[in-house]
Backbone bond lengths (Angstrom), bond angles and torsions (degrees), N, CA, C in turn:
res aa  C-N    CA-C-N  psi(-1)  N-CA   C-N-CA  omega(-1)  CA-C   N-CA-C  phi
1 X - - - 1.454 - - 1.521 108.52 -
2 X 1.221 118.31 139.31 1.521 122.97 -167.89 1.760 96.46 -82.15
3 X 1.103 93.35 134.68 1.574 98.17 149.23 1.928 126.45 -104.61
4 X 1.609 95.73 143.88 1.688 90.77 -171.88 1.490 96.62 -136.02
5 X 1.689 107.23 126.15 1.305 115.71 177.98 1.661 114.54 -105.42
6 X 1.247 103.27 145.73 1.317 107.27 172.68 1.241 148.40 -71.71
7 X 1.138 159.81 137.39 1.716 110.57 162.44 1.893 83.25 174.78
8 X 1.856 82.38 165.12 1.431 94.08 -143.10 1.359 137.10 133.32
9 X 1.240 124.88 -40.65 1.374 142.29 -178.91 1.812 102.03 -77.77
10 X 1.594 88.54 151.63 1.837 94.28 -173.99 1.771 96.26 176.64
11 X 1.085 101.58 -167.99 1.227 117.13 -173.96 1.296 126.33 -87.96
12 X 1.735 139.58 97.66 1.333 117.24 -173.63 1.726 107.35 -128.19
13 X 1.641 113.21 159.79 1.327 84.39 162.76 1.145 136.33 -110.35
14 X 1.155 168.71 -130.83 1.364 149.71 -125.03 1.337 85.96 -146.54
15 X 1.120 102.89 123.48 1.858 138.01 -177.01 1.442 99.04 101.42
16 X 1.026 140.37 -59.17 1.753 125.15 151.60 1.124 118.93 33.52
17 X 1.593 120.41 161.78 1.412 123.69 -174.36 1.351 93.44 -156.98
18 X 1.568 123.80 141.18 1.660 141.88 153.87 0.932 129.32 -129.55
19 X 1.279 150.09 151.23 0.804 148.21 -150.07 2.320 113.23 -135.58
20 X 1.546 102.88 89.39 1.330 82.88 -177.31 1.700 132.92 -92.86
21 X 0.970 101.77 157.66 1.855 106.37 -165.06 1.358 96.06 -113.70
22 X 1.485 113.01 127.80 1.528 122.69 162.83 1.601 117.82 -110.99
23 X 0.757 123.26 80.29 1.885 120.80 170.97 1.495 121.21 -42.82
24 X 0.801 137.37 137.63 1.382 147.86 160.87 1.773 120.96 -125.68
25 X 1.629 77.86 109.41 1.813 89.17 174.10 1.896 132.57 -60.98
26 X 1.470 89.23 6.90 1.536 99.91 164.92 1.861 113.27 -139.03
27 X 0.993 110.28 -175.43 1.765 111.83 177.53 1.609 97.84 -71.14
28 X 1.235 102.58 138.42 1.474 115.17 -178.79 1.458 104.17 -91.57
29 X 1.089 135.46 -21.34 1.196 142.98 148.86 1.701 126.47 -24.41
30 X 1.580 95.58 -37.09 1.763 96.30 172.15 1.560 117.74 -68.42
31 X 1.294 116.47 -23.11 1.547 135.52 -170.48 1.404 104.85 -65.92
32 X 0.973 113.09 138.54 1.479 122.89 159.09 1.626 115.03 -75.82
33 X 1.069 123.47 -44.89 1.346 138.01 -159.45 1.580 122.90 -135.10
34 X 1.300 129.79 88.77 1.409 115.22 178.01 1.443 110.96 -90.18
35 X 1.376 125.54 133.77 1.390 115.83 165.61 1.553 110.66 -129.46
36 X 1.780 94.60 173.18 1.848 86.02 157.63 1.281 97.94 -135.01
37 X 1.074 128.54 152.97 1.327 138.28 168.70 1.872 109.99 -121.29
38 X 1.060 99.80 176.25 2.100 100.94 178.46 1.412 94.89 -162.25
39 X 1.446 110.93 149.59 0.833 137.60 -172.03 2.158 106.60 -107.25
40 X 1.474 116.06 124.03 1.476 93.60 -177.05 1.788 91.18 -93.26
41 X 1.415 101.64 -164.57 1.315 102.22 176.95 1.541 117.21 -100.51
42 X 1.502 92.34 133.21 1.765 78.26 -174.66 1.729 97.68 125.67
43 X 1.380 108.19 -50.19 1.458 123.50 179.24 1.415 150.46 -114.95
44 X 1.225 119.85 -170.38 1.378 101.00 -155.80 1.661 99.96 -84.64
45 X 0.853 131.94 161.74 1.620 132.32 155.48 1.879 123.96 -62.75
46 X 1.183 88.97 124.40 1.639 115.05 175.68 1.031 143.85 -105.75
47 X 1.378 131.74 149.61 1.453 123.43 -162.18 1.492 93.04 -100.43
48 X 1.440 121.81 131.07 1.592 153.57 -165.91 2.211 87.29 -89.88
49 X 1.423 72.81 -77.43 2.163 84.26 -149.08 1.711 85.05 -146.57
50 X 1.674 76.76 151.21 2.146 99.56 168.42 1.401 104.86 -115.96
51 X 1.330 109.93 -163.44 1.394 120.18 165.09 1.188 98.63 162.58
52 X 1.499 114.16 110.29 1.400 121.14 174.96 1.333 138.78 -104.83
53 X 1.451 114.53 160.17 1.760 102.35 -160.79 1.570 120.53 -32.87
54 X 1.747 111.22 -29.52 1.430 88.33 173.50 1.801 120.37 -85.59
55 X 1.172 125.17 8.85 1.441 136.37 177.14 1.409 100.79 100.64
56 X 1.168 136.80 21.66 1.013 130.92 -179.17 1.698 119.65 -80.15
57 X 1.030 144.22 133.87 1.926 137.74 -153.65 1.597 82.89 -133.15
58 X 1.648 90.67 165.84 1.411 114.90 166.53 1.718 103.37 179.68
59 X 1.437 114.33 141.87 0.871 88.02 -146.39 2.388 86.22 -147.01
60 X 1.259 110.68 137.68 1.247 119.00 170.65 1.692 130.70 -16.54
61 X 1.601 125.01 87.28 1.609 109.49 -164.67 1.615 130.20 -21.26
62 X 1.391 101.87 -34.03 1.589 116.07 -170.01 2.000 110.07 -69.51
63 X 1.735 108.45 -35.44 0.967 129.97 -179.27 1.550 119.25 -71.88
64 X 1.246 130.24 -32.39 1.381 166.93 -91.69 1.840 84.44 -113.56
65 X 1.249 109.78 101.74 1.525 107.97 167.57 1.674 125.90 97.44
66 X 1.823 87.31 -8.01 1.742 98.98 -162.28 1.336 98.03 -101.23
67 X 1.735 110.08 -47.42 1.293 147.23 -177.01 1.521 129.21 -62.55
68 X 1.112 131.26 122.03 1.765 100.10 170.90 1.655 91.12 -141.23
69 X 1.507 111.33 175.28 1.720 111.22 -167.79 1.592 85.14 -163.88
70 X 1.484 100.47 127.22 1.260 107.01 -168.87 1.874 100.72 -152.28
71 X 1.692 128.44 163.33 1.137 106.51 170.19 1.531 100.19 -131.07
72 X 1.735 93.26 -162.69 1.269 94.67 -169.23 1.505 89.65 -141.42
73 X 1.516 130.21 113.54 1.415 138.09 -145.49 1.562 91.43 -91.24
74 X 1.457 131.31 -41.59 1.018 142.75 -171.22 1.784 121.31 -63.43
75 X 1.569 91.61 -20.18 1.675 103.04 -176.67 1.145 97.66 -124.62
76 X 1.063 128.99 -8.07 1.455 134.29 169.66 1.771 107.38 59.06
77 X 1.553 98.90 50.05 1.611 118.23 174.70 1.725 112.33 -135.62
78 X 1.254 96.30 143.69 1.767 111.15 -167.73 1.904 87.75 -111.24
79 X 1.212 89.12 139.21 1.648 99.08 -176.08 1.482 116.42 -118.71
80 X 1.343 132.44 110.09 1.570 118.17 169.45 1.759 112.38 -83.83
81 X 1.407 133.46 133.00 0.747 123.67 164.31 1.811 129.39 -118.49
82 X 1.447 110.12 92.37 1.000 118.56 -164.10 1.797 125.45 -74.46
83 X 1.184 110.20 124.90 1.606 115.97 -169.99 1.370 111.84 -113.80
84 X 1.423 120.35 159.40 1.282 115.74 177.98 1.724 141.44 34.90
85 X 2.030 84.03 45.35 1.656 98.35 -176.29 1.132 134.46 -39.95
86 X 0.815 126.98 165.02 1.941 138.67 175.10 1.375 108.63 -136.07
87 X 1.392 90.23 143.56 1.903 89.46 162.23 0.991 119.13 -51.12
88 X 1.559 128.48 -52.69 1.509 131.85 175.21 1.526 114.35 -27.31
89 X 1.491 107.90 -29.46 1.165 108.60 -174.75 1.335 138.29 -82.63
90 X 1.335 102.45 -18.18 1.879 119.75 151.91 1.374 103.28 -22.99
91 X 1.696 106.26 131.77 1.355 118.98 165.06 1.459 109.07 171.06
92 X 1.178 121.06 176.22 1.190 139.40 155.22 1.412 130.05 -81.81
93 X 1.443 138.24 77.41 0.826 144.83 154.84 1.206 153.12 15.93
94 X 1.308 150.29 36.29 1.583 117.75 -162.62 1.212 120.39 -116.80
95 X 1.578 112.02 -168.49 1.791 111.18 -162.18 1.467 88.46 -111.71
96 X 1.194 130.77 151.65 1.660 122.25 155.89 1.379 106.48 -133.93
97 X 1.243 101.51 142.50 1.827 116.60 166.83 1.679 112.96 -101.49
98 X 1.431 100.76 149.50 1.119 95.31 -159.40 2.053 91.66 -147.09
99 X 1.699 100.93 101.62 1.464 96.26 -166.15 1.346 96.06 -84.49
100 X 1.161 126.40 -169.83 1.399 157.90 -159.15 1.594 94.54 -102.63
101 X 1.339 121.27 105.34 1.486 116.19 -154.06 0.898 133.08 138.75
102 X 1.719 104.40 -51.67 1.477 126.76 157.23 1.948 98.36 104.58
103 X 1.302 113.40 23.37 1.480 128.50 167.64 1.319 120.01 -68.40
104 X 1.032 121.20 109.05 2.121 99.47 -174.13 1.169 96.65 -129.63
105 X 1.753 96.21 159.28 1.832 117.78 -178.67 1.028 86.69 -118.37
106 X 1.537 116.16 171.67 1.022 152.24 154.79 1.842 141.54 -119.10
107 X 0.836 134.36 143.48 1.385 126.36 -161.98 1.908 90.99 -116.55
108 X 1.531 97.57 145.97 1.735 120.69 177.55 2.047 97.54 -32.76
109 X 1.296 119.26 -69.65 1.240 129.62 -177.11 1.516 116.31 119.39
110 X 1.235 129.69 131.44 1.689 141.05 158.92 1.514 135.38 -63.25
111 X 0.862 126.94 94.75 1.353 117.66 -178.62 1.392 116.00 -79.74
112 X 2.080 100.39 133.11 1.494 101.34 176.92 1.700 95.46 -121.35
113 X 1.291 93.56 155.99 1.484 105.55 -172.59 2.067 103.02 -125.47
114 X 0.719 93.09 113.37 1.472 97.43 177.97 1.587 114.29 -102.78
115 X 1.418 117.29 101.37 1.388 114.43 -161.34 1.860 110.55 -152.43
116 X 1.010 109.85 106.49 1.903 90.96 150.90 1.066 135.92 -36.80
C-alpha cells in the first residue's frame, strides 16, 4: 500500500501563494489518477484538481486559473501550486492516489490557513 505525505501548508494572507508537496513512497506512475482535494472547516471534503497518468489536469471552478497540480515522475511527488489565495481557501488538504482499479490512498493532510 502506498504511502503519501503531505507537506507544505502554513499560514498566508490573502493574495498569497504555497506551494503543496505530496510524496509517494512508490512510482506515481502506477496511478491512474492523482488528486488533491481539502476539506474547509465546517465541511464536507472536495475534489481541488486531478492529473492523470497521461498528464492530463482538471481542476475545481472556484480553483480555475489560480491553481495548478503538476508532478514530478522522477521524485515520485505531485505538487499543488496555489496562487492568489482566498479565505475561501482555508482547509485541510490532501493528496489522493488513485490506482487502476479504482483502489485509493490517502495522505495524513496539510493545513492552509488563509488569513490577515
Amino acid at each position: 500500500q502506498v504511502q503519501l505525505m503531505e507537506s507544505g501548508g502554513g499560514l498566508v494572507p490573502p493574495g498569497g501563494s504555497l506551494r503543496l508537496s505530496c510524496a509517494a513512497s512508490t512510482t506515481i506512475t502506477k496511478f491512474e489518477v492523482m488528486a488533491w482535494y481539502r476539506q474547509p472547516p465546517g465541511k464536507q471534503r472536495e475534489l481541488v484538481a486531478t492529473i492523470t497518468t497521461s498528464g492530463s489536469t482538471n481542476y475545481r471552478d472556484s480553483v480555475k486559473g489560480r491553481f495548478t497540480i503538476s508532478r514530478d515522475t522522477a521524485e515520485d511527488t505531485v505538487y499543488l501550486q496555489m496562487d492568489s489565495l482566498k479565505p475561501d481557501d482555508t482547509a485541510v488538504y490532501y493528496c489522493q492516489s488513485q490506482a487502476f482499479g479504482g483502489y485509493t490512498s490517502w495522505g495524513q493532510g496539510t493545513q492552509v490557513t488563509v488569513s490577515s
